[in-house]
N, C-alpha and C positions, 0 to 999 in steps of 0.2 A: 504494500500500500504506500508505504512511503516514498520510493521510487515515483510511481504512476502520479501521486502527487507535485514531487519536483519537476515531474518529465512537461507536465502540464500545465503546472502553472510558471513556477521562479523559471524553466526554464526555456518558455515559448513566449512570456510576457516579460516588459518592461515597467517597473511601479516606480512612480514619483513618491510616495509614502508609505508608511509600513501600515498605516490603518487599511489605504487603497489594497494592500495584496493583504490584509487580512481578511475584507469583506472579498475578495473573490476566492480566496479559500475556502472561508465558508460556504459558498454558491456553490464552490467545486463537489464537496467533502458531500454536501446536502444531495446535491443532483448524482453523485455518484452513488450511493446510498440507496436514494430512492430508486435507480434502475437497475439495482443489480441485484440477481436473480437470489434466493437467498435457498440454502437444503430445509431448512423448516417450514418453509412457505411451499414444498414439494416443485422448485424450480422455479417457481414465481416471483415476479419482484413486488414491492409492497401494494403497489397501486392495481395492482393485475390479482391480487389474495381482496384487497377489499370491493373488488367491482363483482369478484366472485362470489362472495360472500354477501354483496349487497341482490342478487340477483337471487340467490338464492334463499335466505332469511333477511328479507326488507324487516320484518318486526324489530333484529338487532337493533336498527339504528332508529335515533328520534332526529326530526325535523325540527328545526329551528325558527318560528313562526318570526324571529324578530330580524332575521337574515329575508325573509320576505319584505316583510314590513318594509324595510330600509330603503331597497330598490323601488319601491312602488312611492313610496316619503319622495324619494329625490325625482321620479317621475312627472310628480305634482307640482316640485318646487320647479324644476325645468319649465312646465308648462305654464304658471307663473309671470316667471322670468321674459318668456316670449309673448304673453300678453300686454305687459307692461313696458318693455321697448319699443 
């Protein structure tokens, strides 16, 4: 891992600060993670286990009525906005 990290990042890119190549390490570390296939997930990687899982037992998971809410909030307020200009 360590390698595939250096190979990738320190040493394909260029950083003006240590904060800039810390925030793309963590994008790295994050997205490398999330694709790769894992033996407990029987080969699958994490987001490929949960769309599995969500197809098959939808009850597992609950909806979040205020992540609706939100878009449809800012809908309103958009429309609003183009009334009044």
């Amino acid at each position: 891992m360590n390698r595939t990290i250096k190979d990738e990042t320190v040493k394909r890119y260029h950083y003006d600060s240590h904060k800039q190549h810390s925030a793309h390490l963590a994008d790295f570390v994050s997205a490398y993670n999330f694709g790769r296939c894992l033996k407990t997930l029987r080969g699958l990687t994490p987001y490929e286990a949960i769309c599995k899982t969500w197809s098959a037992e939808p009850g597992r998971f609950r909806s979040n009525r205020l992540h609706k809410a939100g878009i449809k909030h800012l809908a309103i307020q958009r429309q609003a906005k183009a009334q009044h200009a």
